[in-house]
N, C-alpha and C positions, 0 to 999 in steps of 0.2 A: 504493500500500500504506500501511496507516494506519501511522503510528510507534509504537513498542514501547518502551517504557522497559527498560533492560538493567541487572540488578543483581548484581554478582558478589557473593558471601558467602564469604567465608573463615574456615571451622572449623563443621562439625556438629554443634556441643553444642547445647544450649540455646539459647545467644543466635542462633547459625545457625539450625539447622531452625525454630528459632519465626517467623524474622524472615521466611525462605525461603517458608512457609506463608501468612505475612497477603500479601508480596509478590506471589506468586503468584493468590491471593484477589482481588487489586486490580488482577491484570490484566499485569502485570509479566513481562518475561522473565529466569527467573531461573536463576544455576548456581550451585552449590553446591560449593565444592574442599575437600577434607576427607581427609587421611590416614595418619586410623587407624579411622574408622567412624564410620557419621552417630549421634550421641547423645553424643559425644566423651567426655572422660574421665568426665563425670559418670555419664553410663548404665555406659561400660565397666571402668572402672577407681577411679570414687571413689565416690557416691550409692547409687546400686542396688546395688553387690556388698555396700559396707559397710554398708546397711543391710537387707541378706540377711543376712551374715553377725550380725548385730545381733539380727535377728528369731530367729535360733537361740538366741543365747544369752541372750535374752531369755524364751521358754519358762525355759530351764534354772534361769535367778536366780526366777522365778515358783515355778516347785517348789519350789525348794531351799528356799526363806527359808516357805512359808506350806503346806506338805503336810501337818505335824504339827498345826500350827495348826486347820487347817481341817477336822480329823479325817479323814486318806484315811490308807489301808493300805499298808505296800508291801511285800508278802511276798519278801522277797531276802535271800541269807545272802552272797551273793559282795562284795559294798560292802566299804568298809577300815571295820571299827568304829572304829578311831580317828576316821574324820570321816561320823559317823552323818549329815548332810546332803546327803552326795554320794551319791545313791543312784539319778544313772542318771549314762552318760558320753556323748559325743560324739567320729564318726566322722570328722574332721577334712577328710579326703579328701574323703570322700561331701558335707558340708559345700561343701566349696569350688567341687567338680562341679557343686552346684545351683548357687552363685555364677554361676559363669562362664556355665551356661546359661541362667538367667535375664537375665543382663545381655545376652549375644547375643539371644535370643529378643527383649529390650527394643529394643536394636539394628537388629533387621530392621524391627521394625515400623514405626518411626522411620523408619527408609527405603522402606517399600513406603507410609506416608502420605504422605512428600513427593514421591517418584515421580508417584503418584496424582494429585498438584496439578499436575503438569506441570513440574516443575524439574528440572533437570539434572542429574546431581550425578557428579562428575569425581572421579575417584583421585589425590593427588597434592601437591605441595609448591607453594603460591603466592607469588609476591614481587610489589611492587606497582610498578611501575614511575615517574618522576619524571614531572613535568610533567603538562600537561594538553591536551587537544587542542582545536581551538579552540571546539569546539562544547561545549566542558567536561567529554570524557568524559574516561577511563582506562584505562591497558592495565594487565594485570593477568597474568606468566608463568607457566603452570602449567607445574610438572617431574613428571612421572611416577617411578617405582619404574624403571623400564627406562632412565631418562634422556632420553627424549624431552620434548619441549616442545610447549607449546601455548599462543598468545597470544590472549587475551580481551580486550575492548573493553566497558568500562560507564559507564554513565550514574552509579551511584553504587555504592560499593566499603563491605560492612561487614566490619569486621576482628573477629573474635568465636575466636580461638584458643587460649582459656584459658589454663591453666599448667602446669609441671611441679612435682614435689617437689624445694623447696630439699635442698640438702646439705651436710653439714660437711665441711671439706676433706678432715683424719682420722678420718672416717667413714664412707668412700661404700661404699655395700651392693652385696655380689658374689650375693645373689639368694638366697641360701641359709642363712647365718647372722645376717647386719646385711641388714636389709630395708626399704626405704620401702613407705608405704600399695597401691603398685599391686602389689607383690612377693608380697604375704601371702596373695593367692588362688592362690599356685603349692605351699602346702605341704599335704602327705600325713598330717603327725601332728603333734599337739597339741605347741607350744614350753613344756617341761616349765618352764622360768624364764625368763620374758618382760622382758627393760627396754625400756622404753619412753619415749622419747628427745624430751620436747616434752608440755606439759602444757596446749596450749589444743585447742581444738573437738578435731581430729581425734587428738591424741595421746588424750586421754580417754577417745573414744567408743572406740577401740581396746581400753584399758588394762580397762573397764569389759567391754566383750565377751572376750579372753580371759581374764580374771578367770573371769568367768561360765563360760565354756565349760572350765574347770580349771586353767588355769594358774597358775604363782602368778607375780606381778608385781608390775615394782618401777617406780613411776614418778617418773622425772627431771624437777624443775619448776624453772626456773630465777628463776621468781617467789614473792614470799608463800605463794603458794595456787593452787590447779589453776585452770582457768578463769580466766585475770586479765582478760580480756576482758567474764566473763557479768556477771549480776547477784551482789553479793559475797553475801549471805543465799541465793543458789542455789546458789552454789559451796562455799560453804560446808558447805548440807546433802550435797551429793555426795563431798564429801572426806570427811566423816564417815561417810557410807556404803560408801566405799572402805576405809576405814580399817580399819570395823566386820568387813568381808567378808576382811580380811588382807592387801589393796595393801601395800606398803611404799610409800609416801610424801615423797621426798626435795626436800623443799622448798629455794628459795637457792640452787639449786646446777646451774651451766651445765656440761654435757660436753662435753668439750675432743676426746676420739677413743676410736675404737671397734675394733679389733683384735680377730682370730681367733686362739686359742691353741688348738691343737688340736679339738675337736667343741665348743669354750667361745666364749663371747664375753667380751673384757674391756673394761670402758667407762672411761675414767678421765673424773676431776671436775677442771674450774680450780683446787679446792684439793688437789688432789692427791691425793685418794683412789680406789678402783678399787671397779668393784664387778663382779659376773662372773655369768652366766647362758646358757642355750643356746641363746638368740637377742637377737635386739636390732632393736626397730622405733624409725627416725630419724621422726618428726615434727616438724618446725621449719619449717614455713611450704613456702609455693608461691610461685615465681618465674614471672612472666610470662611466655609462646609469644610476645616481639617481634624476637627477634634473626632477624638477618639477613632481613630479608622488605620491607627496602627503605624503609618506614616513616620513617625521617627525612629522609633526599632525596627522599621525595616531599612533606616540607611537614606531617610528624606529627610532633608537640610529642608529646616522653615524658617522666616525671617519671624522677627520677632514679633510682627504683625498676625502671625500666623497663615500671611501668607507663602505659598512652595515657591522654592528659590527654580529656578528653568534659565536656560541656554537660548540662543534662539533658534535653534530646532526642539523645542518643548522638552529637551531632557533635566533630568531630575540628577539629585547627587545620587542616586540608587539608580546601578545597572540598571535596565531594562523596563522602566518605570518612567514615564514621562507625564507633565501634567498640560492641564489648558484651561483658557477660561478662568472665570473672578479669583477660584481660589490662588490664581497667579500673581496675581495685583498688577500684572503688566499693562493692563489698560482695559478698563470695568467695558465692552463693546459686545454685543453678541458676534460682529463681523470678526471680529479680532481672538474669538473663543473660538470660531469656526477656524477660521487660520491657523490658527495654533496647533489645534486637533489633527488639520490634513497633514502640518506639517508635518507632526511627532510620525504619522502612519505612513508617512511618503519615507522618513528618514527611516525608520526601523525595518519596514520593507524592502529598504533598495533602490526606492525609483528616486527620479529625479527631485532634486527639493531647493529651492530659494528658503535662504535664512528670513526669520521675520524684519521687518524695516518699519518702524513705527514710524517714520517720517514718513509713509506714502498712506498712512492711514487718515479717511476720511469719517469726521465726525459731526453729528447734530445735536443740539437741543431743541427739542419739540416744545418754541414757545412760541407765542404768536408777537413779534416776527419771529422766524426760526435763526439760530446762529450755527452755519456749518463753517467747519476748519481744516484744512488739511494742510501737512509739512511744516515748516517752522513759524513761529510762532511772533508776535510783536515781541511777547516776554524776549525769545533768543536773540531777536534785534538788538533791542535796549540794554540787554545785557553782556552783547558782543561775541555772545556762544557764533554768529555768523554776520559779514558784512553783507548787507539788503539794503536795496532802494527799495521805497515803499510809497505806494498812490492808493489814497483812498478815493471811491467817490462815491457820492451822496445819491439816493435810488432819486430823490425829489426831479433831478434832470431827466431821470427818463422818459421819455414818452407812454412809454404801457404802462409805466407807473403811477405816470397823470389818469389815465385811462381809468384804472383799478380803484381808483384812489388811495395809493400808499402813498404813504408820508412819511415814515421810518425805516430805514436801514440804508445799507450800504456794501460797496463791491470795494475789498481791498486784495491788491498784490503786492507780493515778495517779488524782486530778481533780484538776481547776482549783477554787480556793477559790470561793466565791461563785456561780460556774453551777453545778457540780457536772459537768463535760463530761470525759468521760475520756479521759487523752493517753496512758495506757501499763496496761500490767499485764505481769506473770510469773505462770511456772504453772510448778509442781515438780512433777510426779506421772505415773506413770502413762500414756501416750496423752499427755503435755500437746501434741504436735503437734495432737492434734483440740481439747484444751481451748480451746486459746488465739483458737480461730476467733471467737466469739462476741465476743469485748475486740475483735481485730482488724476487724469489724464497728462496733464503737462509737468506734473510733476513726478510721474510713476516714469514720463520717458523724456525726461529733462527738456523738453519744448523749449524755446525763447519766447518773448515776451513779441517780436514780429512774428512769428510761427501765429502764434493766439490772433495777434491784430488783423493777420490778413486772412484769418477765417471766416467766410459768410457767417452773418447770424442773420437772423428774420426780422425784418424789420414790419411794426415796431416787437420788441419784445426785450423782456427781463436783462438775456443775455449781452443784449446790445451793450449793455452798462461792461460786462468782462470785458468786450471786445476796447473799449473806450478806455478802460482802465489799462488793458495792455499797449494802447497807443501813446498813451501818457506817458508810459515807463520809457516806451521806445525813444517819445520826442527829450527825454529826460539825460538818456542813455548818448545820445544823438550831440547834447547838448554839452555832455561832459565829457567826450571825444574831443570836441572840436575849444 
C-alpha cells in the first residue's frame, strides 16, 4: 500500500478548512477537529455576522445622511419631527435572525466543501500530545462532547484555533446587558444607549453600526483617538464622522468595571467617573484558543501573550507542528489565517511555497466610511522605517462622489522617490474594501506610480481619485528630477 501522509488540523476557521482543502488537493490524508463549526469564529461569531449586521446598517447611514440630498420623497407622518433624518427604523430581531442564518448557511457550506475533498472532520476538543515517534509523527487526543476519546497519529499537526474575546475582570458580560462581540447576535430590540467599551477595529465597527441602526452611543477610547492602530488622517476622518452623526466620544479614558443597576448599565472610568446606558459592548482585544491543548510539553515556544511563536512558512518550535490564524498574533485577518494555513501544507508537503509578506497584505474596517490599507504604513513614513513620497487626496473633488453624495474620505499613496514604485496606499470611502484592490495589485508587483496613472479608469467613478492620486506622485517625482 502506497504511504499516505497524515495531517491533523486543529480548529475550522480559516486557517483550518483552507489549509484542510490544498492538503487534501495534494493528496494528503486529512482530519479536521473542530468544536464549534467548520468556519470557526470568523464565519460564526465574528466576520460574517458583523458584517451582516454592518450591511444593514449601512443601507440605513446611506439614506439617512443623502435622501434629501438627492431629491427622493418620503411620504410618512409617523417619524419623531424632532429628528427629520430618521425616517425608516430597524427590526433588530429580524436583523439578527438573518445574522445567524447567514453565518450557518456560510457554515454548512464550508463543510459540505471540505467533506467533498475527502477530509475528515471530527466533533471535539484536541490536545496535542508530547514527544515524537520515531518515524517523527504525532498523537494528537480528541475528546468529544460525551467524553469519549479518540487518538490520532500524524505526520504533521497544524494548530489554527483562533481566539476568544479578552475581558475585564469587573466586566465580564452575563449575555444580556454587558455583552462581548459574539453576544450581540442574541438580542430582540434595538440597545436604546449603547457604550461601547474599546475603540480599535472591532469596538468601532460596532459603535459605527448601532449608531447607524439608532442607537445612541457612547464610545470609550482609552487612546488619543478611535483607531490608534489605523492610519491617523483615516481615523481621524471617522471620529469626525462619529462625532458629526452624535457618538459621544470619550477619548483618554480606560474603564475600570461594568455593573448592572437594575434594566441600566453603569461603567465607571480609572478616573473615576461613571457613565450609564442600557447596555454595554466590552471590546478590548482577543486572547488566544492555546491553553490547555498540551502545546508546550510538546516543544511549542509561546510568546508571552500566549500567543505561538511561527516562521513565515507557519512553522512552530516543535518539529512537524505548524500553526495559523489568531492564535499566531501575526495579524488578527481571516485572509491572512487562510495564508498561513496553505502555506504550512504547501511547505510540509513539498510543493511550491512563497514565505508570508505582510507588507502585501490588504486590510478593512467595516465603518461607514470604510478605511482599507495595504503595504507600509504613514506610521513607517514618519518614522523613517522607509523613505515615501506621499499624496493624499480629498474624495470631495471627485465627481461620482458629488454624484453619491460623499463628503468624507480620501485616496492616499506611498512611492519610493526616484522609481516612483508604490509601497502602500489608504482609501476612506465608501466600498474602500473593493477600492483598495487595485494599490494592493501595484504593490504585490511593485507597479510605478505612471504604470497606475496611465491606466483607464471609468469615468466618472471612485477610482478616478487613484488614478489622480498617482498622477500627482508622478508630477511630484517629475519635479524632483528636474
Amino acid at each position: 500500500m502506497e504511504y499516505v501522509t497524515r495531517i491533523v488540523i486543529i480548529g475550522g476557521g480559516p486557517g483550518g478548512y483552507e489549509a484542510a482543502l490544498v492538503a487534501a488537493q495534494l493528496g494528503a490524508e486529512v482530519t479536521v477537529v473542530d468544536c464549534d463549526g467548520l468556519g470557526g469564529a470568523s464565519v460564526l461569531t465574528d466576520c460574517v455576522p458583523s458584517k451582516t449586521l454592518i450591511a444593514t446598517a449601512e443601507v440605513m447611514t446611506n439614506f439617512d445622511s443623502s435622501y434629501e440630498e438627492l431629491g427622493i420623497r418620503v411620504e410618512d407622518t409617523t417619524h419623531d419631527p424632532d429628528d427629520p433624518a430618521r425616517v425608516v427604523g430597524v427590526d433588530l430581531g429580524k436583523v439578527n435572525r438573518r445574522v445567524k442564518r447567514l453565518a450557518l448557511a456560510q457554515s454548512h457550506d464550508i463543510a459540505a466543501s471540505v467533506t467533498r475533498a475527502g477530509v475528515r472532520v471530527l466533533r471535539g476538543r484536541a490536545r496535542l500530545e508530547p514527544g515524537q515517534a520515531s518515524d517523527g509523527s504525532r498523537d494528537v487526543t480528541v475528546t468529544a462532547a460525551d467524553s469519549s476519546q479518540e487518538r490520532l497519529t500524524a505526520d504533521a499537526v497544524l494548530v489554527a484555533t483562533g481566539g476568544h474575546p479578552r475581558e475585564i475582570p469587573d466586566a465580564l458580560p452575563d449575555g444580556e446587558r454587558i455583552l462581548n462581540w459574539t453576544q450581540v447576535y442574541d438580542l430582540e430590540e434595538l440597545p436604546e444607549e449603547l457604550i461601547v467599551v474599546g475603540s480599535g477595529v472591532t469596538g468601532a465597527e460596532f459603535a459605527g453600526a448601532y449608531q447607524a441602526l439608532g442607537s445612541q452611543v457612547t464610545l470609550v477610547s482609552s487612546r488619543d483617538r478611535v483607531l490608534p492602530g489605523e492610519d491617523p488622517d483615516a481615523a481621524a476622518v471617522l471620529e469626525d464622522v462619529f462625532r458629526r452623526r452624535g457618538m459621544n466620544v470619550i477619548s483618554r479614558s480606560r474603564a475600570q468595571s461594568a455593573k448592572r443597576v437594575g434594566d441600566r448599565v453603569e461603567v465607571t472610568l480609572q478616573d473615576g467617573r461613571t457613565i450609564t446606558g442600557s447596555h454595554c459592548l466590552v471590546a478590548v482585544g482577543a486572547v488566544p484558543n492555546t491553553a490547555d491543548m498540551g502545546l508546550e510539553e510538546a516543544g511549542v515556544r509561546l510568546k508571552d501573550s500566549g500567543h505561538i511563536q511561527t516562521d513565515k512558512v507557519s512553522r512552530t518550535s516543535a518539529p512537524g507542528v505548524y500553526a495559523a490564524g489568531d492564535c499566531t498574533g501575526v495579524f488578527a485577518l481571516a485572509s491572512v489565517a487562510a495564508m498561513q494555513g496553505r502555506i504550512a501544507m504547501y511547505h510540509f508537503l513539498g510543493d511550491a511555497v512563497t514565505p508570508l509578506n505582510l507588507r502585501t497584505v490588504s486590510a478593512n474596517v467595516f465603518t461607514d466610511p470604510e478605511i482599507a490599507t495595504v503595504g507600509y504604513s504613514q506610521a513607517d513614513v514618519d518614522k523613517g522605517v522607509i523613505d515615501a513620497r506621499v499624496v493624499k487626496l480629498p474624495l470631495l473633488r471627485n465627481p461620482r462622489a458629488k454624484m453619491q453624495g460623499i463628503r468624507d474620505g480620501f485616496v492616499k499613496l506611498f512611492c519610493r522617490p526616484g522609481t516612483g514604485i508604490v509601497v502602500g496606499g489608504v482609501v476612506v470611502a465608501p466600498r474602500a474594501s473593493e477600492l483598495i484592490h487595485p494599490i494592493a495589485i501595484a504593490v504585490d508587483n511593485n507597479l510605478t506610480v505612471e504604470q497606475i496613472a496611465n491606466a483607464f479608469t471609468v469615468y466618472p467613478s471612485l477610482t478616478g481619485s487613484i488614478a489622480e492620486v498617482a498622477r500627482q506622485l508622478h508630477t511630484r517625482k517629475t519635479t524632483e528630477l528636474h
